[in-house]
N, C-alpha and C positions, 0 to 999 in steps of 0.2 A: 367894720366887719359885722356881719347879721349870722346867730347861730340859732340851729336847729338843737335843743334839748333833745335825746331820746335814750329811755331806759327801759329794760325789758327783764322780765322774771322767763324759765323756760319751762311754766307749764301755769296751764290752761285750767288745773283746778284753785279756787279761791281758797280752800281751807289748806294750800301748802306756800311756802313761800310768801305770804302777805306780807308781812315787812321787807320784804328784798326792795318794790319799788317805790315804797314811799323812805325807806332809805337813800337809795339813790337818788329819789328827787332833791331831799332835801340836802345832801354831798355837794351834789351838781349845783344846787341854784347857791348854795355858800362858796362853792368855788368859783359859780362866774360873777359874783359880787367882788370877790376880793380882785379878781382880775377883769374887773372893769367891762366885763362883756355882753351885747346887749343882746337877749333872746327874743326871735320874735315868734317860735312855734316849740309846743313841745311836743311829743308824742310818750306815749305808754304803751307795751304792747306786751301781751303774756301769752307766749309760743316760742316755743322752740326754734332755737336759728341753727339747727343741723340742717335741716334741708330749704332750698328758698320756695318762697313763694306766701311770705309776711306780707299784712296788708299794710298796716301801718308804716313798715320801713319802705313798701313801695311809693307811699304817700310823699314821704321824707324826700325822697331821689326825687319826685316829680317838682316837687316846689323847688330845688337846687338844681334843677335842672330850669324851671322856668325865671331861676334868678331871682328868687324870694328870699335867698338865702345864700351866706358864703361859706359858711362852717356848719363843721357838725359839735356838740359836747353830749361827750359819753363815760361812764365809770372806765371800761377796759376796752378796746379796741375786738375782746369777747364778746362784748355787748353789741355788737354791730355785724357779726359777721363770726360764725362755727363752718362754713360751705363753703366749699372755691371759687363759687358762682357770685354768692354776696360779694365776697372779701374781694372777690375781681372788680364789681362794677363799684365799690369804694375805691379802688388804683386804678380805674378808670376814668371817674368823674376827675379823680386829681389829676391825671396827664394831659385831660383835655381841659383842666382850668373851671371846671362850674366847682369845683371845692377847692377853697385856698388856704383849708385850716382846718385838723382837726384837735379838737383839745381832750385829754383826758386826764385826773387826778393822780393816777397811777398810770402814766405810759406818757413817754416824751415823744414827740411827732413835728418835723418839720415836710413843709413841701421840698425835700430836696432828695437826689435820689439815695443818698443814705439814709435819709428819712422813709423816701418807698421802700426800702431794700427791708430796715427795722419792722416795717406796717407790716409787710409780706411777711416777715420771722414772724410773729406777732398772731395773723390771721390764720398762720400754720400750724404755728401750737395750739390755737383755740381748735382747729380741724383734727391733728394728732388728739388734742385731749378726750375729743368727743368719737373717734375711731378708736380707742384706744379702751375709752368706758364701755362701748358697745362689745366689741369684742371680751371684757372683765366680767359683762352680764352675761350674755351669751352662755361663756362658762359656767359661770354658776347657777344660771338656768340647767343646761345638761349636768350639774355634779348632783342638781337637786330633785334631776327626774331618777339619776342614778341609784339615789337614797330610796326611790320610792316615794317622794314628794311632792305634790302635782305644784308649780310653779305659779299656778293664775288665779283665777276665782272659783271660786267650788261651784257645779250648778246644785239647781234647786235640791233639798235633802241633806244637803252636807252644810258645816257652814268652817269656813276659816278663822283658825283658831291663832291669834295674833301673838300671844303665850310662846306656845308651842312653833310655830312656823306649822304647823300640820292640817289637818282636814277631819274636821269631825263632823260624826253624824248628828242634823239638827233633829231632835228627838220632835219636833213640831210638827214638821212638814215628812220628815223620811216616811210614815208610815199610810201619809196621803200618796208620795209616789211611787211606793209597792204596790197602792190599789189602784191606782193607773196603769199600771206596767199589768197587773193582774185582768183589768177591765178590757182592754186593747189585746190580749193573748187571746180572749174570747172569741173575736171576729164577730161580735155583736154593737162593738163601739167604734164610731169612725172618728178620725181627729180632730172633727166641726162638734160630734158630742162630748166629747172627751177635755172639748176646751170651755164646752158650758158645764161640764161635770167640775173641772179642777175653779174653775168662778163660782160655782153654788156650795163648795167643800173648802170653800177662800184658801185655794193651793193658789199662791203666785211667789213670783222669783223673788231671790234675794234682795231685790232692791224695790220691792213691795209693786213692782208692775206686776198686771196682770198676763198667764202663760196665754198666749195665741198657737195660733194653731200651727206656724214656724217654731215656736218654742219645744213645743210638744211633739213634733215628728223630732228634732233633734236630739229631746232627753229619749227617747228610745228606742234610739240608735245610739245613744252615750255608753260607749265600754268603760267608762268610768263606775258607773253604778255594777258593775261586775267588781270593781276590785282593778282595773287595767288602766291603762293611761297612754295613751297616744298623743305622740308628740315627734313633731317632723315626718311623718306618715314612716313611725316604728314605734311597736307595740313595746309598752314596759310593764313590771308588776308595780302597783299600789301598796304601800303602808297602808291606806286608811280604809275601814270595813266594809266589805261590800252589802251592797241594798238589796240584791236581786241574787237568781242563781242563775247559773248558764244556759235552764232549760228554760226559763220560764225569761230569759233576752230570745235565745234561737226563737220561741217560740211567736213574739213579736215582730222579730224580723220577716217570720214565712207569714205571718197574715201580712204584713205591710206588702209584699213582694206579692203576694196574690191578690191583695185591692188592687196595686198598680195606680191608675189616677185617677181622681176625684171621677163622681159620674153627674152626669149633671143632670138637674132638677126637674122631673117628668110630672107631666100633668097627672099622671094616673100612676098608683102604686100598683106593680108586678111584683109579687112576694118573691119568685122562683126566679127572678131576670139576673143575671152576673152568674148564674150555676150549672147553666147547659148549654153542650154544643152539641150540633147535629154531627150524629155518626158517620151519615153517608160522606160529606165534604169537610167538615173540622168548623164551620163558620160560626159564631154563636146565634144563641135561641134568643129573638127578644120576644114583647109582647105586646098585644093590642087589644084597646077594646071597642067589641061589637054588639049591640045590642045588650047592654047592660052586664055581659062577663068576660069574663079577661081569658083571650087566648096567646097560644107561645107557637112559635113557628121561626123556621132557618132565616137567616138575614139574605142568604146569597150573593154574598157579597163576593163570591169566584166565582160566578157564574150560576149556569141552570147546575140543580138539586134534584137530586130523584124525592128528598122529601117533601112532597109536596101539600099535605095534609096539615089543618090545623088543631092541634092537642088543648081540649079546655082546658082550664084551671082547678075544674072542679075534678076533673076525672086525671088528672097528674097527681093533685091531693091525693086520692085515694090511692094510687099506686106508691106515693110516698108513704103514706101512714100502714100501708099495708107491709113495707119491710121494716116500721118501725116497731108495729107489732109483736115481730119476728124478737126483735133484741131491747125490749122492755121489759122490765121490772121494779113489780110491785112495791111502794115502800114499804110496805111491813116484809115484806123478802130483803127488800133492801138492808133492812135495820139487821136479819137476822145474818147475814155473809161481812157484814160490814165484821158483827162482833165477834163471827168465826177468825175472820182473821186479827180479828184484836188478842184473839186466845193463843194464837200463833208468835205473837211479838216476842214472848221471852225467850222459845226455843229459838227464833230466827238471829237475835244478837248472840248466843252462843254460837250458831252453826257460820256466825259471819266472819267469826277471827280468822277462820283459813283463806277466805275472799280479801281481806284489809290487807293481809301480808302480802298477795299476788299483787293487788295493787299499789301497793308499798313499791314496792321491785318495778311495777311498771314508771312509777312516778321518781324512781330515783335512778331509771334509765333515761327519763324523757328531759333532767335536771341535767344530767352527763352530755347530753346531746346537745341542749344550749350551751354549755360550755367548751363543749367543742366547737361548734355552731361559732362561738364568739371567737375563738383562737384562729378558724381560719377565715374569719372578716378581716382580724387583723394583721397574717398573710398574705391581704391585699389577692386571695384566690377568688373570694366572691365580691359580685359588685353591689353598692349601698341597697338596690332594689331587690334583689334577692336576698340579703340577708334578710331584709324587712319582714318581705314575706312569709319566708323560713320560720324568724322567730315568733311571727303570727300565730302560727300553725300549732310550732309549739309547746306556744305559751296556752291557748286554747286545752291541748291535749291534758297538758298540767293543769288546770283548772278543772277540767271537766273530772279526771282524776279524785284530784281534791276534793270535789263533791261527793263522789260516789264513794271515797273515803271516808269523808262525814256522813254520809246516808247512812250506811253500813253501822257508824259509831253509834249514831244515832235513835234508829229506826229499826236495823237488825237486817235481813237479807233487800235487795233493791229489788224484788219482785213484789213484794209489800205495797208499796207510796203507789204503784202503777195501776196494782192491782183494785186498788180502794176507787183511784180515780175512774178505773174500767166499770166497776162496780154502780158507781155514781154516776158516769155518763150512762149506761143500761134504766138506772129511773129517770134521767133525765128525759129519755124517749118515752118513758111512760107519761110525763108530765106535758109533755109536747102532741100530745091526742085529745087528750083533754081538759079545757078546749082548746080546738086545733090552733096552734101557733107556727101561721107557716111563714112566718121571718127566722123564726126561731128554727125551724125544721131546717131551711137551706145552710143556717151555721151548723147544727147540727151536722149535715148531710159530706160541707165541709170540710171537718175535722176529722172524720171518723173513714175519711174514704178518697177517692179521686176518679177524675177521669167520668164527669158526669154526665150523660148524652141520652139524645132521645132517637129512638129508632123506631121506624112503621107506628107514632105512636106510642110508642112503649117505653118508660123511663127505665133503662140500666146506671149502673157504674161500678169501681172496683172497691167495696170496701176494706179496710183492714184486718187481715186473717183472723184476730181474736171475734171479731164482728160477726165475720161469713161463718167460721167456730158457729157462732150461736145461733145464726139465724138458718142453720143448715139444719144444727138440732133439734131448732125449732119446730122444722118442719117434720122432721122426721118423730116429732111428738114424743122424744122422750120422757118422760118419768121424772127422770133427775138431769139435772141440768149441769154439764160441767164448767166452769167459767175457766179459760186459758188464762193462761198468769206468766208473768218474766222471771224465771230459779235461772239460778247463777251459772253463767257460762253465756248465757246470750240467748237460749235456744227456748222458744216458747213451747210448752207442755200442758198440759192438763190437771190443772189441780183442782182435786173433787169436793166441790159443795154443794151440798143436796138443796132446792130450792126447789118451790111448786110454782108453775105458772100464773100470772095472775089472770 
C-alpha cells in the first residue's frame, strides 16, 4: 500500500492556526511509522473545505486516480472533506477501487460497506458541524447589528476596538475625513482630486493602503459615518459616534448625483462646459475654440435648434459677473452682519426651548412609528423589501430630527447656522470678481440656483429665493439691504441688517 499524507488548517491567514499543521504533520507521520506505512506524497493545504474547489486536494485525487497511490492518511475524515461534493468523490474513488485504504488516528475505516456507511456518518457530521457554525454566526452577527454594533471592519475614521467589541473614533484620521466629506460638498473637488488630496494629507485605510478613487466614492456614500449601519439592504441605528451630519452627507450625495460620470479629458479648458443647456431644445451647451477664444454653443444632439448663434466666453463672463454683483458682499460688510448675528446668539437659545419641545413630540412620534413599523413586520403584513425601506425613511427622519435638536441645543434658533452660511456665500461672490474665477463662478452658480440655459444669447437660470431676495434689491438700489433668514416654522422672512453696498 502507497499513502498519500494530507493535512489542512481552515484558513488562509498565517498569523491563526499555525501549529494546527505542523501538528498534524508530525501525528501523522508518528502514526504511519508505528503502522508500518509507507508515504510516498504529502500535501498541506490552508483553506477552508466547506465549499470544493481546493487545489491541493484536487492534486491528491489526480495522483490516486492516476495510481501513484492507494490510500489516503488524515487526522479526521473532517480533514478531507466539510461539502457533499468532496466527501462524495472520496466514496467514490472508494467504490470504484482507486482508493483501498483510508487511515486516520481518530476514526476507524474499512473498505467495507459498513465502513462507507460510518465514512458517510462521518462526512455528515463534518457538513452539519460547518452548517450548523454558520447559521450560530449569522445570529450573532444579526444580535450584534441589533446592539448597534457594526459586525466588520470599521472603514477609514473609526478604528475597532478589540476591548470593547465596539467602534471608535480614530482620533488620527476622523478629522482628515470630515474635511473630505467637507471638500467634495463643495462641487469644487472631483474624486481624481480628492484622492491626491487624501495622499498628500497621508489619509489612507486601515490597513496603511492608499484610498483610490473606488475607496473614496464608497466612503461617501458610507451611512456609517452618519451614525447608521446597513446591513442586508436594512438600515439600523449605530452605538458608535457619528463623523458627519446629515446635511453635510445629503449634500455630497446631490453633488455626486449632479457630476454623474467622469468627463473626459479635453484638449482645451471651457470654464462654463457641464452648466448650461440650451433653452430652446434641453440639449447641453459645449464648447469650442476659434481663433484664440473659447465659444459655447447647443450640441443638437435632437436634432435642428432654433439656437443657432455662438455666445463668447468673454461676453457670458460678463453676464455672469454682472448677477454676481447683484449678490456680493463686501468683507468688511461681511465682518459687520456676521457679528450682528453673533449679538443675536444668546436671545436665540432662549427663544429655542419652545422649538426643542415641538421637536421632542415629533421625534418621539417618529420612535412610536418604528415600533410599530417593527410589530407589523413581524405580523408577517409587510414584505422584507418594504419594511426596509419604511425603516430607511424613518430612521432618516429621526436623525434629521436629532440634529436639528442638537442645533437648537447648541447654536440657539436653526435660522442662525444658515443664515451665517448665506452671509458667507454673498462674499464669496465678491471674491469671485476679483479676479475673475470662472471655475469657481460655475460651482458657485451651481449651488446657489438651477436650471442654467442660454437663450438668443442671453445667460438665465432660476436662483434660490433668498438669492433673487437680493439681487432684485439690488437692483432696485436700496439703502439698506435686507438679508432673508430661516425663523422657525419653515417659512423664509426678512430679517433686517443694515449693510452698505460695496
Amino acid at each position: 500500500m502507497k499513502y498519500i499524507l494530507y493535512a489542512r488548517k481552515s484558513t488562509e491567514e498565517d498569523d491563526r492556526q499555525v501549529l494546527s499543521i505542523q501538528a498534524q504533520l508530525e501525528e501523522l507521520q508518528e502514526y504511519a511509522a508505528k503502522e508500518k506505512l509507507e508515504i510516498v506524497a504529502s500535501f498541506c493545504e490552508a483553506k477552508t473545505a466547506k465549499e470544493p474547489g481546493r487545489i491541493k486536494f484536487a492534486e491528491m485525487l489526480s495522483l490516486i486516480e492516476k495510481g501513484k497511490a492507494d490510500g489516503i492518511i488524515s487526522w479526521h475524515p473532517d480533514r478531507l472533506a466539510r461539502n457533499s461534493v468532496d466527501g462524495g468523490k472520496i466514496i467514490h474513488f472508494v467504490d470504484r477501487g482507486l482508493i483501498h485504504s483510508l487511515k486516520f488516528p481518530t476514526f476507524w475505516f474499512e473498505a467495507t460497506p459498513q465502513g462507507l456507511f460510518m465514512l458517510q456518518i462521518a462526512f455528515g457530521q463534518s457538513k452539519y458541524f460547518v452548517d450548523n457554525l454558520r447559521e450560530n454566526v449569522k445570529r450573532g452577527l444579526r444580535q450584534k447589528i441589533r446592539n448597534g454594533t457594526w459586525p466588520g471592519w470599521a472603514p477609514v475614521g473609526y478604528l475597532n476596538n478589540p476591548k470593547t467589541r465596539g467602534i471608535d473614533i480614530d482620533v488620527d484620521k476622523a478629522p482628515k475625513v470630515l474635511k473630505m466629506f467637507e471638500l467634495y460638498a463643495t462641487g469644487a473637488h472631483t474624486l481624481h482630486s480628492l484622492a491626491k488630496w487624501c495622499d498628500n494629507n497621508n489619509l489612507r485605510g486601515n490597513l496603511g493602503k492608499k484610498l483610490v478613487i473606488a475607496n473614496i466614492q464608497k466612503n461617501l456614500q458610507n451611512i456609517f459615518y452618519l451614525g447608521l449601519m446597513k446591513w442586508k439592504r436594512e438600515i439600523f441605528e449605530g452605538k458608535h459616534e457619528p463623523l458627519i451630519s446629515k446635511k453635510l452627507f445629503d449634500k455630497c450625495q446631490e453633488v455626486m448625483a449632479k457630476r454623474g460620470k467622469v468627463q473626459e479629458v479635453r484638449k482645451h479648458h471651457f470654464a462654463f462646459l457641464g452648466l448650461l443647456k440650451c433653452a430652446s431644445c434641453g440639449c447641453s451647451i459645449t464648447g469650442e475654440r476659434q481663433k484664440g477664444h473659447n465659444y459655447y454653443r447647443c450640441t443638437k444632439k435632437k436634432g435642428p435648434c432654433q439656437e443657432k448663434h455662438y455666445l463668447r466666453e468673454e461676453v457670458l463672463t460678463e453676464q455672469i459677473k454682472n448677477f454676481l454683483q447683484k449678490v456680493s458682499l463686501s468683507s468688511q460688510d461681511t465682518e459687520k452682519v456676521l457679528a450682528a448675528l453673533d449679538s443675536e446668539q444668546d436671545k436665540a437659545r432662549q427663544d429655542a426651548q419652545g422649538e426643542i419641545s415641538i421637536l421632542k413630540e415629533q421625534l418621539g412620534e417618529v420612535e412610536t412609528k418604528l415600533q410599530k413599523l417593527l410589530d407589523i413586520y413581524l405580523a408577517d403584513t409587510l414584505s422584507t423589501e418594504e419594511y426596509a425601506a419604511k425603516k430607511k425613511s424613518l430612521l432618516y427622519q429621526k436623525m434629521s430630527l436629532n440634529e436639528k435638536i442638537t442645533d437648537f441645543e447648541t447654536k440657539g434658533l436653526s435660522w442662525l447656522e444658515p443664515a451665517r452660511d448665506f452671509v458667507l456665500s454673498l462674499n464669496q461672490a465678491t471674491n469671485l470678481l476679483s479676479p475673475p474665477n470662472l471655475s469657481g463662478m460655475t460651482t458657485f452658480l451651481k449651488n446657489i440656483g438651477s436650471n442654467h440655459v442660454l437663450q438668443n444669447r442671453q445667460f438665465f437660470f432660476a436662483p434660490k429665493i433668498q438669492y433673487e431676495l437680493v439681487a432684485e434689491r439690488s437692483e432696485a438700489n436700496l439703502s439698506n439691504l435686507q438679508f432673508p433668514v430661516w425663523c422657525p416654522g419653515g417659512d423664509l422672512n426678512s430679517h433686517a441688517l443694515t449693510s452698505t453696498r460695496p
